[in-house]
C-alpha positions in Angstrom: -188.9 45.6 132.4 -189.3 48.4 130.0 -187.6 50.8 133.0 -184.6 48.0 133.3 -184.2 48.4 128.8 -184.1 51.9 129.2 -181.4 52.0 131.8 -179.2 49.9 130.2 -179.5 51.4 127.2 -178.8 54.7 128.6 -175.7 53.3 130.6 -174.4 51.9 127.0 -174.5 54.7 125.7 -172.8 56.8 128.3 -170.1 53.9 127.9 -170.2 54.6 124.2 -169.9 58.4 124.5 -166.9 58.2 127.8 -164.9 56.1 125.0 -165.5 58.5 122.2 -164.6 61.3 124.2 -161.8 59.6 125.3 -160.7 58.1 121.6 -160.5 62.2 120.5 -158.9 63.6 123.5 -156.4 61.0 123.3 -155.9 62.0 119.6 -155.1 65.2 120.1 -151.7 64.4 121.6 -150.7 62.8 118.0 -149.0 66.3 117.2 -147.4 67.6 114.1 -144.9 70.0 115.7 -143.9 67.3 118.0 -143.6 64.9 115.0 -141.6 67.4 113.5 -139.3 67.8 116.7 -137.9 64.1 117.1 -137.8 64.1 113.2 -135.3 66.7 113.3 -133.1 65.0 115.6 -133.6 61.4 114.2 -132.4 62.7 111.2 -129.8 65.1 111.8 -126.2 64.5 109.9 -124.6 64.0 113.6 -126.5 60.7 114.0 -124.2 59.4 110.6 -127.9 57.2 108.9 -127.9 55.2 112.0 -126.2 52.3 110.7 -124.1 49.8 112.4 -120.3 50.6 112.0 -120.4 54.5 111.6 -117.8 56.6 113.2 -120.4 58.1 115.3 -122.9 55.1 116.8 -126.1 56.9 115.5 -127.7 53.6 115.5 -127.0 53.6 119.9 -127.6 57.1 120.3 -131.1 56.8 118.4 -132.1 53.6 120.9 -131.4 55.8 124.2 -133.5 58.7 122.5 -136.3 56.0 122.1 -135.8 54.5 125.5 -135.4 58.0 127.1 -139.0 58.7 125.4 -140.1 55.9 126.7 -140.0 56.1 129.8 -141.1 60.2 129.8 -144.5 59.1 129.1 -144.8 56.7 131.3 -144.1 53.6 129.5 -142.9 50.2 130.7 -139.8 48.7 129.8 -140.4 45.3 128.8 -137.1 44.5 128.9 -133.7 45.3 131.0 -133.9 49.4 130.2 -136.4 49.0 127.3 -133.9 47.5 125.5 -133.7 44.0 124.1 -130.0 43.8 122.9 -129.8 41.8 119.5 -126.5 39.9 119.0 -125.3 40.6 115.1 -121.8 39.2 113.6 -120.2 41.6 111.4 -117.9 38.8 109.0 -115.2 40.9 107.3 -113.1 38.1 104.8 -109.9 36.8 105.8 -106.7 38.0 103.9 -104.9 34.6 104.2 -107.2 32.2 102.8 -105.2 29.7 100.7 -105.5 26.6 98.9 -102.2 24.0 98.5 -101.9 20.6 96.5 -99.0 18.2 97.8 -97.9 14.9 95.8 -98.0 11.6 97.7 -94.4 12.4 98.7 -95.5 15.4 100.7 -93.9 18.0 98.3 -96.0 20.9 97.7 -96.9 21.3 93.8 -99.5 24.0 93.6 -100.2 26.8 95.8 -102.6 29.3 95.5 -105.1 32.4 97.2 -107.5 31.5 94.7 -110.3 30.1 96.7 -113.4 31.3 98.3 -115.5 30.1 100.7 -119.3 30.0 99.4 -121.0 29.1 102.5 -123.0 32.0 103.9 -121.2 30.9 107.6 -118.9 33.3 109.4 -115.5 31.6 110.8 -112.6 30.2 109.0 -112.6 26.8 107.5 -109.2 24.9 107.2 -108.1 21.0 106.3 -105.2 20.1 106.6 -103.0 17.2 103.6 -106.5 15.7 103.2 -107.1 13.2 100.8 -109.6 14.1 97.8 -112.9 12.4 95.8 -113.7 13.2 92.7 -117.4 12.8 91.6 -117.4 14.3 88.2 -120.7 17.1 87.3 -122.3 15.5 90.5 -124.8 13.4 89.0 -126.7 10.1 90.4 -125.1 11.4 93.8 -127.7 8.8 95.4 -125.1 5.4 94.8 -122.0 7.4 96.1 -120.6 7.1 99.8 -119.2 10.3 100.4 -119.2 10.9 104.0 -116.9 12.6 105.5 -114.6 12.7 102.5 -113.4 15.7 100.3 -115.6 15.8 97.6 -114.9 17.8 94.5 -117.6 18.4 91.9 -117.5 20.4 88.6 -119.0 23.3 88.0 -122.3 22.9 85.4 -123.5 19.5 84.1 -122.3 17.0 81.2 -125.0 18.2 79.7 -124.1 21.8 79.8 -120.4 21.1 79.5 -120.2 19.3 75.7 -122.8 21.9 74.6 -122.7 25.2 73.2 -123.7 27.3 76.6 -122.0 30.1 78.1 -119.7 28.7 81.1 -121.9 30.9 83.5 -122.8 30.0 87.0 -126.8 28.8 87.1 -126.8 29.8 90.3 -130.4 27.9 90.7 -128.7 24.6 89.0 -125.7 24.8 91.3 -127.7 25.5 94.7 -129.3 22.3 93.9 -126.9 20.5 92.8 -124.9 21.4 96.3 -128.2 20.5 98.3 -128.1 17.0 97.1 -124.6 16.4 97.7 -124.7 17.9 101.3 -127.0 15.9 102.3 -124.4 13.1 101.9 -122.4 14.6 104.7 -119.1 15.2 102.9 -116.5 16.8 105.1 -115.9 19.7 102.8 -117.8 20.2 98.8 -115.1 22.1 96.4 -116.4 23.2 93.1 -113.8 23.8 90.5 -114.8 26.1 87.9 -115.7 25.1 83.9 -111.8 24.4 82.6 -112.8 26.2 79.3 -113.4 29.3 81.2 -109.8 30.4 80.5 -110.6 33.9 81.9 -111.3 32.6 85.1 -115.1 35.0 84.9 -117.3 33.1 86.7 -114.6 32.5 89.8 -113.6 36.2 89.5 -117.9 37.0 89.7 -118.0 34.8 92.4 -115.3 35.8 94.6 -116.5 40.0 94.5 -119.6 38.3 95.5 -118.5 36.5 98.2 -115.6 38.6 99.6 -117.7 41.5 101.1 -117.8 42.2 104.6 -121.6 41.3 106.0 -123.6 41.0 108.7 -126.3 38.4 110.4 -127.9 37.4 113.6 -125.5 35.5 116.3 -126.8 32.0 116.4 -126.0 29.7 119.1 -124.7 27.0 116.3 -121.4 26.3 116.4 -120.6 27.4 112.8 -116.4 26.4 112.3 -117.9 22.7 112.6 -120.1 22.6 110.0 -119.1 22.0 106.8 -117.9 24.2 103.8 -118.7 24.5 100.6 -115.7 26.3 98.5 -114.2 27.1 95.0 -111.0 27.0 93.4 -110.5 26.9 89.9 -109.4 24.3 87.4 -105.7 24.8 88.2 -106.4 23.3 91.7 -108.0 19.8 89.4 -105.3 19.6 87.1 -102.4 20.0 90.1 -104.3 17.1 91.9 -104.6 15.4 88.8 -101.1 15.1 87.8 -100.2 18.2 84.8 -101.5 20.9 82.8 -104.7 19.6 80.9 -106.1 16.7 82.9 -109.1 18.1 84.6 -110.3 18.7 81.2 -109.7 15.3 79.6 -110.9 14.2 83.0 -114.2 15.4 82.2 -114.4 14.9 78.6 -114.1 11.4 79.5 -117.3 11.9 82.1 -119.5 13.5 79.7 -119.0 10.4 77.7 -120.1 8.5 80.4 -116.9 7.2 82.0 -116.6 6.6 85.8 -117.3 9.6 87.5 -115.6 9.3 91.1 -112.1 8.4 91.1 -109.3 9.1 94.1 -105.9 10.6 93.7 -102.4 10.1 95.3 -102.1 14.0 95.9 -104.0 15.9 98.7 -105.4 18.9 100.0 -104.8 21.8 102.5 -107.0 25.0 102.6 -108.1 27.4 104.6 -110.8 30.1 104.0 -113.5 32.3 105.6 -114.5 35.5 107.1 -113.2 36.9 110.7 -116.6 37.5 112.7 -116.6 40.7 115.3 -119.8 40.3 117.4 -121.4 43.3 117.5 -124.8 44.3 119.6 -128.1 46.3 118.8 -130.9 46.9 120.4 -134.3 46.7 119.6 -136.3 49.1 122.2 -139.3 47.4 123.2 -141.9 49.0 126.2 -145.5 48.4 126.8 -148.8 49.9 128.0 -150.7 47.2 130.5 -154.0 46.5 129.6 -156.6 47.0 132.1 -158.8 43.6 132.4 -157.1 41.3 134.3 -157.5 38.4 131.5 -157.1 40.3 128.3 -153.7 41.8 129.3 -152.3 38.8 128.8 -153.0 39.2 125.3 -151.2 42.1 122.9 -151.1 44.4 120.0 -148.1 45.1 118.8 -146.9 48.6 117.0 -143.7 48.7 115.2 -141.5 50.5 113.0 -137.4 50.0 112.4 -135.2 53.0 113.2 -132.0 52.5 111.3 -131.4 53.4 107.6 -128.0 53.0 105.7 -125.5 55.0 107.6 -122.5 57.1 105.5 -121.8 56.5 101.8 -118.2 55.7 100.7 -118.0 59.8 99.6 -119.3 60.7 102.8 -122.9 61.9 102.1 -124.9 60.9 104.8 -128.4 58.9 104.2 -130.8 60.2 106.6 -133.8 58.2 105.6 -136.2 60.7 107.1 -138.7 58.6 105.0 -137.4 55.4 105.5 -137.9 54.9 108.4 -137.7 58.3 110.6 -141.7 58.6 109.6 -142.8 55.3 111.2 -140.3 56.0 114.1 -141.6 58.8 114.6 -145.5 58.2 114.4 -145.1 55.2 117.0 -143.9 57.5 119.2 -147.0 60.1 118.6 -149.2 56.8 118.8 -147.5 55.8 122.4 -148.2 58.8 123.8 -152.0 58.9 122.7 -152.4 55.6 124.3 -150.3 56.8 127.3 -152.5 59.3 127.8 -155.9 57.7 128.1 -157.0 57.9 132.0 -158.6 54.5 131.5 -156.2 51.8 129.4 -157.3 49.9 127.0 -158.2 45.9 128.0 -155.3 44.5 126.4 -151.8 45.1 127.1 -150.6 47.6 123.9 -146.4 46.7 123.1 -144.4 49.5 121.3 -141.7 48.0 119.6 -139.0 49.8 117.5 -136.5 47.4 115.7 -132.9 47.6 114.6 -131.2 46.5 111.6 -134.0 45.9 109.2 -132.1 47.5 106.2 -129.1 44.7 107.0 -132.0 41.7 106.7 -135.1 42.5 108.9 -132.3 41.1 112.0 -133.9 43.4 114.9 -137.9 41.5 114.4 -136.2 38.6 112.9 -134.7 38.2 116.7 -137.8 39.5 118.3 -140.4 36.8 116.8 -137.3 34.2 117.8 -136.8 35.4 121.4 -140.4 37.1 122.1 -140.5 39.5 124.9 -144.4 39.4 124.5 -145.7 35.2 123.5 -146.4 35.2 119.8 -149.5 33.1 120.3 -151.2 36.1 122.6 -149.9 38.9 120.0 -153.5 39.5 118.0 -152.1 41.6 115.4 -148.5 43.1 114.4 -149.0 46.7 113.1 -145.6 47.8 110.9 -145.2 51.3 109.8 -142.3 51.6 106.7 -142.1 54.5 104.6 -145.7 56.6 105.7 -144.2 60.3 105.5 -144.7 60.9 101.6 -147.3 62.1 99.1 -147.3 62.0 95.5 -145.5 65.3 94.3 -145.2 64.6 90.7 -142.2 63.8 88.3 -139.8 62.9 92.0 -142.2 60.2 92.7 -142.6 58.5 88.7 -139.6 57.0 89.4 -141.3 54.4 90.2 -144.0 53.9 88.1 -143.4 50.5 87.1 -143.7 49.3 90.6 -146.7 48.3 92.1 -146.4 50.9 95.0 -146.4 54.2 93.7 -146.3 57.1 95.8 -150.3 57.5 97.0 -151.9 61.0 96.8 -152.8 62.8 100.3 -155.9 60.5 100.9 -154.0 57.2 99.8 -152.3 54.5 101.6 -151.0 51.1 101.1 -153.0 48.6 103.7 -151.7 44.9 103.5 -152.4 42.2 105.9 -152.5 38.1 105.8 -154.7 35.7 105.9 -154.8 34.9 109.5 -157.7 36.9 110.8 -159.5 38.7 108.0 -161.8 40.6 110.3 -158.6 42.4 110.9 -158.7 44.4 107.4 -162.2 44.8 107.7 -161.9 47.0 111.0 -158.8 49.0 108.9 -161.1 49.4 106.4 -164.1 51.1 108.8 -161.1 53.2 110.3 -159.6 54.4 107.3 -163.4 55.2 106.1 -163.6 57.2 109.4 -160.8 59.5 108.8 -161.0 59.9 104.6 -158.1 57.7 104.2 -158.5 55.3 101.2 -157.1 52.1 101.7 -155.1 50.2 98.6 -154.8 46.4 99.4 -153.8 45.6 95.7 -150.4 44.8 96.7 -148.8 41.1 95.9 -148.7 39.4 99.2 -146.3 36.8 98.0 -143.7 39.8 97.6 -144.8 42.2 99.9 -145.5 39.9 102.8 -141.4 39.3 102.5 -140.9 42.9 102.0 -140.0 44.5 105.1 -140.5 43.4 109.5 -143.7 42.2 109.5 -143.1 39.2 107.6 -141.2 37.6 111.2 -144.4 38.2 112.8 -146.4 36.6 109.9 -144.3 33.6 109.9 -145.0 32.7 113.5 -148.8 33.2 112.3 -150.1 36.4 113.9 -152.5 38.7 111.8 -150.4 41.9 110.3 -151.6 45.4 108.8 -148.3 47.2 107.2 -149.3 51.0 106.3 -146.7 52.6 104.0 -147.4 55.6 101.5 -144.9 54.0 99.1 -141.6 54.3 96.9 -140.0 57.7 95.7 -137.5 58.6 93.9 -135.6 59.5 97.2 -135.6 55.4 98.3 -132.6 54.5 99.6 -131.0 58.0 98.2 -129.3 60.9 99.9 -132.0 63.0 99.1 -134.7 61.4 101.5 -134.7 64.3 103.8 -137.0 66.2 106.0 -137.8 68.6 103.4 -139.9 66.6 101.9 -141.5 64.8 104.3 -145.5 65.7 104.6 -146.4 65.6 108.4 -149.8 66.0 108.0 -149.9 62.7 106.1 -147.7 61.0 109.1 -150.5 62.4 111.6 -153.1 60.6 109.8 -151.2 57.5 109.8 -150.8 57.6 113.0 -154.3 58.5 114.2 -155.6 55.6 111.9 -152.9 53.5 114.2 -154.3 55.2 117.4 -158.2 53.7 116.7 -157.4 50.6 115.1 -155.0 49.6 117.7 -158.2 51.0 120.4 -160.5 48.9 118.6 -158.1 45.9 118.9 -157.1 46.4 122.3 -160.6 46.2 123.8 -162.4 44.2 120.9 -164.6 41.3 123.4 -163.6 38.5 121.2 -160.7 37.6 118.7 -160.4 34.5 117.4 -158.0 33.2 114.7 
């Protein structure tokens, strides 16, 4: 028996020793003049910020340079070229919206461009001589049957509109306020702007708001359909209403407590919106297969976003070495570690580099929606955003109000969920391992929001997020190479390299 101990204690640690062996030669791949190398070209003024809509398609070229990697070391594409295309709609506003009154005789009485659409939908919206319902400030919406009617509602409250406020847009009071009467299935919502607000501020604030080209995911919903919530201003009520004055009297009369909803003789056309051009992006996604023929099925996930912000309207182009060449980049160091090990790890390791996070997290917004890989066999989501900086002084207190400072050469920011807390805990023995020193003060109900890992935390699948934090080149022209510290990135990315071992051939995760 005692022989029969001592063997299998030898043969365990043989085991344990192959692994470490393998662990450091594997290590040695994650290279700082390599790092270096695709940093250089990821952030080279040819590739115009890799943004969507640049003269030069940055954004495409990066994704082939990715792929291209890829596949050199011996990656698999795990999807059609490595590349998952992500559909985006790129809304630019019309230039004909318009907004008409005609009396009940069909004689046009007021015409006007003021009006904008405030639903966050692309497509134009139009209705055509349709009958209107007025319901007043919108209050004790519950009695009223407004379905499929044209509803206009004031802007503010009685309250608020025979009192001494500002006429300001409460943009909290109105969202709910626009909520409620939705819900009531009108065919169209028009708010008409405070009549006192002679100016017309709070429909001029609105409309530069409002009138800016955007971008979103494609969604299979048929968007013209649904239906729109606009603004016009008080010249619109008081054309419906008959002359000059009335919309104000109108809702004098309301505030008093007079009937609210009342039906005119004149009606409506209109048509607003924004022009959608369907654009496409790619998120690069390629994978390692694990080597037990049960835990393969099951995945950790590394992933950084590779765009940034494109070409400034005087031409200066933001590189975003920083954010987020560094994480690009050390994903790419950490794919090749793992590449190289002669043995793979026991569950299948997923390299996933994501588009269009600085237009709204789109590119792991569309991954966690359409997974390549099943959410429910993803055992942790590891984001890198920001991890090429250390703390260099007076560039780097310009934020020193926030709660993520730039961290000093041993620092790093480490913040995960609440899913499966044993996951910090192995961060923690890894960060111990290579004199990293792990800050997981940050407030997870901002944070968790704050950049791609928050798709992946939504569907409920444990998430680290390293980052060294904000400078005072975030989001500026001056985030360049230059300043970038590459031995920092290498120890991000070896920290990735033997967490993401640990995970991949851990016996048992449970959450």
């Amino acid at each position: 028996m005692l022989i029969r101990k001592t063997v299998l204690v030898y043969f365990s640690l043989l085991a344990f020793l192959f692994s470490a062996s393998a662990q450091n030669e594997a290590l040695s791949k994650i290279d700082i003049p390599e790092l270096k190398e695709y940093l250089t070209f990821i952030t080279s003024d040819e590739l115009q910020g890799r943004a969507l809509g640049t003269e030069v398609d940055g954004l495409e070229i990066t994704a082939n340079y990715l792929a291209a990697y890829a596949k050199e070391i011996g990656l698999k594409p795990a999807a059609d070229n490595y590349f998952q295309t992500v559909p985006i709609l790129h809304t630019v506003p019309s230039t004909d919206d318009f907004i008409e009154v005609k009396n009940k005789k069909g004689k046009s009485v007021y015409r006007s461009e003021e009006l904008v659409k405030l639903t966050q939908t692309s497509g134009i919206f139009s209705l055509d001589e349709e009958p209107v319902t007025f319901i007043g400030f919108g209050e004790n919406i519950e009695s009223l049957d407004i379905n499929d009617k044209l509803v206009i509602v004031a802007q503010g409250s009685a309250e608020s509109f025979s009192g001494e406020e500002k006429f300001e847009w409460q943009n909290r009071v109105e969202s709910t306020k626009i909520s409620a009467i939705m819900e009531k299935q009108p065919k169209a919502l028009l708010v008409i702007t405070n009549p006192k607000d002679t100016e017309n501020k709070t429909f001029k604030q609105l409309q530069g708001w409002m009138s800016r080209s955007g971008y979103s995911v494609k969604t299979n919903d048929d968007i013209t359909a649904q239906p729109a919530v606009l603004l016009a201003t008080s010249k619109v009520a008081d054309a419906l209403l008959g002359k000059k004055g009335q919309y104000l009297k109108y809702l004098e009369k309301v505030a008093a407590g007079s009937e609210a909803v009342i039906e005119v003789a004149e009606t409506l056309s209109l048509k607003a919106g924004t022009k959608p051009e369907l654009l496409e992006a790619k998120n690069v996604v390629a994978y390692i297969e694990g080597s037990d023929p049960v835990l393969k099925n099951e995945y950790v996930v590394f992933m950084a976003h590779y765009d940034h912000l494109g070409v400034g309207k005087d031409g200066d182009v933001y590189n975003g070495a920083d954010d987020n060449g560094s994480g690009t980049v050390a994903i790419m160091e950490v794919a090749e570690a793992f590449a190289s090990l002669k043995v793979k790890p026991k569950r299948s390791i997923v390299f996933l580099w994501v588009t269009c996070e600085e237009k709204g997290h789109f590119g792991s917004s569309y991954y966690c929606d359409h997974p390549v890989f099943p959410l429910d066999k993803t055992v942790a989501s590891i984001n890198l955003d920001m991890v090429g900086r250390v703390y260099d002084g007076p560039r780097d207190d310009v934020w020193k109000d926030s709660p993520k400072k730039v961290k000093d050469f041993d620092g790093l920011y480490t913040l995960s969920n609440d899913v499966w807390p044993e996951l910090a805990e192995i961060n923690a023995t890894h960060c111990a391992e290579l004199g990293l020193v792990p800050d997981t003060s940050l407030p997870k109900e901002r944070f968790l929001r704050a950049s791609d890992h928050y798709h992946f935390h939504k569907y409920g699948v444990p998430i680290l997020n390293y980052a060294t934090g904000y400078h005072a080149d975030y989001h500026k022209v001056g985030d360049e190479i230059e300043r970038i510290n590459f031995e920092k990135i290498k120890r991000v990315a070896d920290l990735c390299f033997l967490v993401g071992f640990d995970l991949a051939n851990k016996k048992d995760i449970e959450f």
